[in-house]
C-alpha positions as CSV (number, residue, x, y, z in Angstrom):
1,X,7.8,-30.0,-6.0
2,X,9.2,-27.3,-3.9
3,X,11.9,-24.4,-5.8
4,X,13.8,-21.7,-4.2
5,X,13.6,-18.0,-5.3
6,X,15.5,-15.1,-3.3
7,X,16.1,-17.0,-0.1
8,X,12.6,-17.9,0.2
9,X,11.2,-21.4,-0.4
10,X,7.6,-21.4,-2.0
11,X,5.2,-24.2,-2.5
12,X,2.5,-24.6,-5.4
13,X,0.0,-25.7,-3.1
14,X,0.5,-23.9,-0.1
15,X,2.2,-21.0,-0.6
16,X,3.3,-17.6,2.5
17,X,-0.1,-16.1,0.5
18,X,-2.1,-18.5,1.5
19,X,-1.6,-19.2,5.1
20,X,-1.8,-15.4,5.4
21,X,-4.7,-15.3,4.0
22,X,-6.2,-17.9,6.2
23,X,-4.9,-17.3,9.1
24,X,-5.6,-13.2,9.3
25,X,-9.7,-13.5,8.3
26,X,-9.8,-16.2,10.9
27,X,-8.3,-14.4,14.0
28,X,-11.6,-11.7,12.9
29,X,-13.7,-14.3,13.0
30,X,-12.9,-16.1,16.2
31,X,-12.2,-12.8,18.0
32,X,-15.9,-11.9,17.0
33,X,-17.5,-14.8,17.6
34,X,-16.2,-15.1,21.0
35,X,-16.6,-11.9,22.1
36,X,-13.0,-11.3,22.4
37,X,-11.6,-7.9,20.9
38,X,-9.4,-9.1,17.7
39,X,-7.4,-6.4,16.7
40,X,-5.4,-6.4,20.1
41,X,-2.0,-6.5,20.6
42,X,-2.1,-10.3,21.8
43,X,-4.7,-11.4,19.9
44,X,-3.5,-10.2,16.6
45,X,0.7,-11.2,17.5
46,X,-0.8,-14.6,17.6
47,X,-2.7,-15.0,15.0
48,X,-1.4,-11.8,12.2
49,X,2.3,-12.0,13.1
50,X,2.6,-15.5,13.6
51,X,1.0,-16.0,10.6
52,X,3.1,-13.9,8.6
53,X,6.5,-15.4,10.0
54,X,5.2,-19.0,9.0
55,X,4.1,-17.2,5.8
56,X,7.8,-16.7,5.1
57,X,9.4,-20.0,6.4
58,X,12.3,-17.8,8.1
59,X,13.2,-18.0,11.3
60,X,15.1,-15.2,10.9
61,X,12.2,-13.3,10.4
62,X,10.9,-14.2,14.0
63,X,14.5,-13.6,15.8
64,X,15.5,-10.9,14.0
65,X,12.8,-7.6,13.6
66,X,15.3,-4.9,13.7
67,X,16.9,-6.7,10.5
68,X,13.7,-6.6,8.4
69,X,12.7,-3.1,9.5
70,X,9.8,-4.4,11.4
71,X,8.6,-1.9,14.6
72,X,10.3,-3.2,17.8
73,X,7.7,-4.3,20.6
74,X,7.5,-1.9,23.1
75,X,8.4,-3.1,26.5
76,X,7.5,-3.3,30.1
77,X,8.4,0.6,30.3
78,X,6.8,1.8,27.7
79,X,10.5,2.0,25.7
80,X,10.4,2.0,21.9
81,X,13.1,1.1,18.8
82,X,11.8,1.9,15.6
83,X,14.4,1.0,13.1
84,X,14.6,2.2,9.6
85,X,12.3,0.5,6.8
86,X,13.2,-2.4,5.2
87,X,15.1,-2.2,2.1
88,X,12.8,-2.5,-0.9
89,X,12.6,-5.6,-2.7
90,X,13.7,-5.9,-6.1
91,X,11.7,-5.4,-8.8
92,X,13.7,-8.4,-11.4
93,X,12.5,-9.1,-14.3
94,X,15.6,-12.3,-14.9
95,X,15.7,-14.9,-16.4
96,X,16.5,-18.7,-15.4
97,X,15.7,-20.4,-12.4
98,X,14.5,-17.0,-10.5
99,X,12.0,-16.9,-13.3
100,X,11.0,-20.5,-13.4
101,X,10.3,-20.5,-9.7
102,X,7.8,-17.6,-9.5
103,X,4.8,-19.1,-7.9
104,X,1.6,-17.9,-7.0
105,X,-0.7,-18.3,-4.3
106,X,-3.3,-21.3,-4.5
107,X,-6.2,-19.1,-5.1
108,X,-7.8,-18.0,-8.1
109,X,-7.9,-14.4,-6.1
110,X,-4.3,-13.6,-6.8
111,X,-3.3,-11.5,-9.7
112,X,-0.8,-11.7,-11.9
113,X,0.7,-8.8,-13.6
114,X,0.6,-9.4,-17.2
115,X,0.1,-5.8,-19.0
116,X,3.5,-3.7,-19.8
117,X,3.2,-0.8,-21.8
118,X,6.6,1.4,-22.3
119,X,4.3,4.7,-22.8
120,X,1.3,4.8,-21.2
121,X,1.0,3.8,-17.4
122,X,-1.5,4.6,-14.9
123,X,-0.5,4.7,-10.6
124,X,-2.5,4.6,-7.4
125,X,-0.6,5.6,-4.3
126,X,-1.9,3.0,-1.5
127,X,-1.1,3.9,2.1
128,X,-2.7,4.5,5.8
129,X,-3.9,7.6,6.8
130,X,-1.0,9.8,7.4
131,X,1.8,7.9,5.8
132,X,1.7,11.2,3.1
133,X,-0.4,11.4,0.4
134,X,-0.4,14.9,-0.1
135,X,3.0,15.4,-1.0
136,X,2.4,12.9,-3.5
137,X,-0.8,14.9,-4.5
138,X,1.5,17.9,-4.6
139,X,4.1,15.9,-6.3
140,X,2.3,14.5,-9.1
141,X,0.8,17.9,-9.9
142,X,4.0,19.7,-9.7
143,X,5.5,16.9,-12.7
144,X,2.6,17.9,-14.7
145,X,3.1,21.8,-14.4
146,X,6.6,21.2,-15.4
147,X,6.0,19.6,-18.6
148,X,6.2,16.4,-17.2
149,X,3.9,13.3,-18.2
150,X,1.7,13.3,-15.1
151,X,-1.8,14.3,-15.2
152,X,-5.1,13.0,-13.3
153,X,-7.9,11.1,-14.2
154,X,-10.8,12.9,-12.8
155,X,-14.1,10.8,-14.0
156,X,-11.9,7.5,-12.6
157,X,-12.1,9.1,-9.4
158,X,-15.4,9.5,-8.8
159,X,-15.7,6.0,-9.9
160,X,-13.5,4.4,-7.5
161,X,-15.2,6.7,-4.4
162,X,-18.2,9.1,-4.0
163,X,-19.3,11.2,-1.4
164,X,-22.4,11.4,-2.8
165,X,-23.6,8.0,-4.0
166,X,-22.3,4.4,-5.0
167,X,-18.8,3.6,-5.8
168,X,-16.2,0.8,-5.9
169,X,-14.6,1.7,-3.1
170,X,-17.3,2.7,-1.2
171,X,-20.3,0.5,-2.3
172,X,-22.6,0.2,0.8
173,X,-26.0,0.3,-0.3
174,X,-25.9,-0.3,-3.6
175,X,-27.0,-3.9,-5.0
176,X,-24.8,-6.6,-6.7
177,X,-26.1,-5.5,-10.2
178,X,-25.1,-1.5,-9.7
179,X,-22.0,-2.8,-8.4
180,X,-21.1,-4.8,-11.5
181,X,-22.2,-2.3,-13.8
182,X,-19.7,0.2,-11.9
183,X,-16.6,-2.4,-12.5
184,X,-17.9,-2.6,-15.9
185,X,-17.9,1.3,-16.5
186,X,-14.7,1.7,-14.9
187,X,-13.2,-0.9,-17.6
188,X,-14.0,0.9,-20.2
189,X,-13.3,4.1,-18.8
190,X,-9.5,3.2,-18.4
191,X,-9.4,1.7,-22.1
192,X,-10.8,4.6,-22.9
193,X,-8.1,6.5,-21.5
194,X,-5.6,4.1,-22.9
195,X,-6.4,4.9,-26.3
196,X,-6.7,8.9,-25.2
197,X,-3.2,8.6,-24.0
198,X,-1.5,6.6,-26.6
199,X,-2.3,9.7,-28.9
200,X,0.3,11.7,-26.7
201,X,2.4,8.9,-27.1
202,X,3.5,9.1,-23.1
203,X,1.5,9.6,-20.0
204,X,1.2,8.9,-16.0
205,X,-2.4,9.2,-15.1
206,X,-2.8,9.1,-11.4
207,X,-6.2,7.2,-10.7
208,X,-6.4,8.9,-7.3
209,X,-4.9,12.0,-5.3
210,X,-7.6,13.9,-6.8
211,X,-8.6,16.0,-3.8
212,X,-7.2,19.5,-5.0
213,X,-9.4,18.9,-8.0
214,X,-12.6,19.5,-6.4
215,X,-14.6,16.0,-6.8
216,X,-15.1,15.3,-2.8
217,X,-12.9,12.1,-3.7
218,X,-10.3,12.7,-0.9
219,X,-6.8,11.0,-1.6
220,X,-8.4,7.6,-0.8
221,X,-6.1,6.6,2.0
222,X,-6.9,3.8,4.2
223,X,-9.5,5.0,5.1
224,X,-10.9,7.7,3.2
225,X,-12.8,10.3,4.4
226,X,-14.6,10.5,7.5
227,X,-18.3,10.0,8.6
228,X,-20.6,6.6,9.0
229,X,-18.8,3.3,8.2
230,X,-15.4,5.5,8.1
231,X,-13.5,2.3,8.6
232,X,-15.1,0.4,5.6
233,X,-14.2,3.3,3.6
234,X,-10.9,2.2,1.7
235,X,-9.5,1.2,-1.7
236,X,-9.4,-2.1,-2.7
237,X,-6.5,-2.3,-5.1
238,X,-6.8,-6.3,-5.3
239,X,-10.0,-5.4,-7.2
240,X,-8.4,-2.0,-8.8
241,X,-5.4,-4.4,-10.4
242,X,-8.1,-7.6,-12.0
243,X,-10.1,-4.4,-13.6
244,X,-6.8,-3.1,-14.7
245,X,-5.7,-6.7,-16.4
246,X,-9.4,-6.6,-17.7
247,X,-8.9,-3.2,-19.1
248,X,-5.2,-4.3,-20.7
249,X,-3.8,-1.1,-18.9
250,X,-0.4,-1.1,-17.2
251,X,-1.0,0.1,-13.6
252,X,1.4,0.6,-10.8
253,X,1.0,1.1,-7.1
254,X,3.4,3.2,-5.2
255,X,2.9,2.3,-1.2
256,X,3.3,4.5,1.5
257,X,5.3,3.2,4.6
258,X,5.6,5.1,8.0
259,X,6.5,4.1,11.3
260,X,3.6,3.3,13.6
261,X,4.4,6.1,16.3
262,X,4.3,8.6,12.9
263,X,1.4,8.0,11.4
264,X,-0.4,8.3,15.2
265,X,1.0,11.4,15.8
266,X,0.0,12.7,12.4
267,X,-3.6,11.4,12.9
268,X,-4.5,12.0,16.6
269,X,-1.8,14.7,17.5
270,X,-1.7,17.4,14.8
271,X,-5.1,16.5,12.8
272,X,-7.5,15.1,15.6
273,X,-8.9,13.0,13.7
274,X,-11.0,10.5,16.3
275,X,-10.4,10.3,19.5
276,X,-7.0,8.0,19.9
277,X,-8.5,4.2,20.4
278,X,-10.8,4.7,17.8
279,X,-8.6,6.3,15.6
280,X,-5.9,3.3,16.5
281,X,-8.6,0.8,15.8
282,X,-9.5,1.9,12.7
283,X,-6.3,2.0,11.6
284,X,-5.4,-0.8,12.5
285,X,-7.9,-2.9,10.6
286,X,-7.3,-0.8,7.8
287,X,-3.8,-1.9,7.9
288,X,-4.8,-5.6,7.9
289,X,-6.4,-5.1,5.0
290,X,-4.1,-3.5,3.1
291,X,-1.8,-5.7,3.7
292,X,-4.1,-8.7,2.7
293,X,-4.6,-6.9,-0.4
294,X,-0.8,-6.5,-1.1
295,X,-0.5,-10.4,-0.6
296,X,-3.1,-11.0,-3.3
297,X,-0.9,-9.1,-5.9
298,X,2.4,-10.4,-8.0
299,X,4.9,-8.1,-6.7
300,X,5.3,-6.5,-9.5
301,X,2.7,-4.4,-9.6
302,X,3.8,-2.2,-6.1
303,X,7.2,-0.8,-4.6
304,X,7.3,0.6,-1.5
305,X,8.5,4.0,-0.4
306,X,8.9,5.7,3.1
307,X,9.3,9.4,2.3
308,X,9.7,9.8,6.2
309,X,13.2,7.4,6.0
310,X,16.0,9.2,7.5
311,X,18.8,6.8,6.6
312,X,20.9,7.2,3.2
313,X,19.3,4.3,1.9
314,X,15.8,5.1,2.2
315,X,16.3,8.9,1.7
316,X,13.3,9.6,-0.9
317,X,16.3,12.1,-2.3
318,X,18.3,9.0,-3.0
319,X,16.0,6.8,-4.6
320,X,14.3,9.3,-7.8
321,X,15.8,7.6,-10.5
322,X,14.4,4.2,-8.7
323,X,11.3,5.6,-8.2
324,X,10.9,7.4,-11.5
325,X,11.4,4.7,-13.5
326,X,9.6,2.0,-12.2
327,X,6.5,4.7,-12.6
328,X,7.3,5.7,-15.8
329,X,11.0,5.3,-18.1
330,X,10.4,8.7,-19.5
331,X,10.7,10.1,-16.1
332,X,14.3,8.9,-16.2
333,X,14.8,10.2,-19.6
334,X,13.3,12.9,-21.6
335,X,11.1,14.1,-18.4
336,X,13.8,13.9,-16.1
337,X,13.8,17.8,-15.2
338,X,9.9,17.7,-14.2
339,X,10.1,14.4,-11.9
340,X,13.4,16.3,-10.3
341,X,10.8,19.4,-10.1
342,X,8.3,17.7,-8.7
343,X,10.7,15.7,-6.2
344,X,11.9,18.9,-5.0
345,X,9.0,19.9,-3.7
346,X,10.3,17.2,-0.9
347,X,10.9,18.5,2.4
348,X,13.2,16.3,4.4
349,X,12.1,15.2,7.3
350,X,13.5,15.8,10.7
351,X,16.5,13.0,12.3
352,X,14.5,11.8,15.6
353,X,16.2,9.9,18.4
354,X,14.8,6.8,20.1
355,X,12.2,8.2,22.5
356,X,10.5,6.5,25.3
357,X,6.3,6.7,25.0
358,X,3.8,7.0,27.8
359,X,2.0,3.4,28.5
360,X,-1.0,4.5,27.2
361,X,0.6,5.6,23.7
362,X,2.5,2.4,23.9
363,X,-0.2,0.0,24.0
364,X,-1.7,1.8,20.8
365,X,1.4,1.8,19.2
366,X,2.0,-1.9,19.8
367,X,-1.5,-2.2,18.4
368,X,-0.8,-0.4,14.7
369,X,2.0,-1.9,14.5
370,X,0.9,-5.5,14.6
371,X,-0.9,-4.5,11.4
372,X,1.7,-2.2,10.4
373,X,4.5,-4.7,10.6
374,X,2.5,-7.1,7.9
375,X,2.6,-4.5,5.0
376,X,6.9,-4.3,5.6
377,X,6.6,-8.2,5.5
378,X,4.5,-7.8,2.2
379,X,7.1,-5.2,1.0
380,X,9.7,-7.7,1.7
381,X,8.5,-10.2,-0.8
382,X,10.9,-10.4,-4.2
383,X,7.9,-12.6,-6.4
């Protein structure tokens, strides 16, 4: 039996999750095999975005990019539309048939977000390399110099990536057994600061963005860091939200959008990075897998935000009190004046005009975007 929830038609046994999920590690796979490069713009548009709209039984969805927010494909002339992100989905909590019709993926890989706490919540910000982390770095510490609830947990950190050894996020050679013990350790490290926090009675402990404290964590973008193996270097939030319903924590993830031709410019422009292909390709696959990652998760657990939005709607300047309290009520409350404190840290960002690309900066746009394009589809979902 099939029911209907937000326009979107879901069934218990095969679900938009799990053709996704299917369909994106098997494009890798043949692409490898064969000898054929998978992550390019042809490849991927058949397997990754085909995928996705089938995912979503829309035909809309396949006719009408500009609607959804999705980057336009760049033509014969190397001419690009980028329209404004999506509008976020909404986070419902209703009753009745909306309610009755949540369904989850058939995999026993998907989690469910079952832990709400009113006073204690802990957030990961999950984005690509240059969609912004530092402001929220900057952001986070500013609500906690204002008296806000925001503070950072520092020994979580190094948990979830070190420079110098074994972690969970970057766990090449290391064995099964030290892996385990490290999910087990970080369990009880965030029940641990549970209880801590429930003594304060309110808290926001950010379990990255930790970079300005010294730790050689980075902001754990995707990727992190640089180096050997840069591109296997990334969060795994799938795994970061089963240890937090282990740990009986509330966690939230706050994900960074950013047009394709952005986040290149950021990365191989102004920072130089890699050089540009391998800086594309990298993330490129990062962006598959974050956006895998985001389809293994009830959607409660994330909301999407483009500080880079120009529009009214997606103005980061319009959306604090929607922001603020899906990352913590008393930031819409009694700690109002530190999230505004720390949100006016924000510096808007320029209006840009449609602009025509080189070829060359075309085809590597096209290529991001492929990727990009299936984290707005995941941000799209409403269950």
């Amino acid at each position: 039996m099939e029911c209907e929830a937000a326009g979107a038609r879901y069934s218990p046994t095969w679900t938009a999750h799990s053709i996704l999920l299917l369909v994106g590690p098997l494009s890798f796979l043949l692409g490898f095999r064969s000898g054929v490069e998978p992550s390019s713009p042809a490849s991927f548009a058949e397997w990754g975005g085909e995928a996705a709209f089938l995912a979503n039984n829309s035909a809309a969805l396949a006719t009408s990019a500009p609607a959804f927010g999705l980057d336009a494909h760049v033509g014969q002339a190397g001419r690009r539309l980028e329209p404004a992100p999506a509008k976020p989905a909404a986070h419902s909590q209703g009753k009745g048939k909306q309610q009755e019709c949540r369904k989850e993926p058939a995999t026993k890989h998907f989690i469910r977000k079952t832990r709400f706490n009113h006073n204690v919540r802990f957030i990961f910000v999950a984005g690509l390399e240059g969609t912004g982390h530092h402001f929220w770095e900057s952001a986070f510490e500013r609500c906690g110099q204002a008296g806000g609830p925001c503070s950072f947990a520092a020994r979580v950190q190094r948990l979830l990536y070190n420079s110098f050894g074994q972690a969970l996020f970057n766990s090449e050679g290391g064995t099964a057994s030290s892996y385990r013990r490290l999910q087990l350790t970080l369990v009880r490290e965030l029940r641990d600061l549970q209880a801590a926090a429930e003594k304060k009675r309110v808290d926001l402990i950010a379990l990255n963005l930790g970079e300005h404290l010294g730790l050689k964590v980075g902001e754990m973008s995707y990727p992190n860091y640089g180096g050997e193996n840069k591109t296997l270097h990334r969060p795994d939030i799938r795994l970061l939200a089963e240890l937090a319903e282990e740990a009986a924590i509330d966690l939230r993830i706050l994900v960074l959008q950013r047009k394709s031709s952005q986040i290149l410019r950021s990365t191989i422009t102004h920072r130089h990075f890699e050089e540009p292909m391998t800086e594309t390709a990298i993330l490129t696959h990062n962006g598959f897998a974050l956006s895998g990652q985001l389809a293994l998760l009830d959607r409660r657990f994330f909301l999407c935000v483009d500080q880079y939005a120009t529009d009214a709607e997606h103005d980061l300047r319009n959306r604090l009190d929607e922001i603020g309290g899906f990352l913590h009520p008393a930031l819409e409350n009694e700690h109002k004046r530190a999230w505004k404190a720390a949100m006016n840290m924000f510096t808007p960002p320029h209006e840009l005009v449609t602009r025509s690309f080189p070829e060359d900066m075309a085809a590597m746009i096209n290529r991001l975007s492929a990727a990009n394009n299936l984290i707005t589809l995941q941000c799209l979902r409403t269950v």
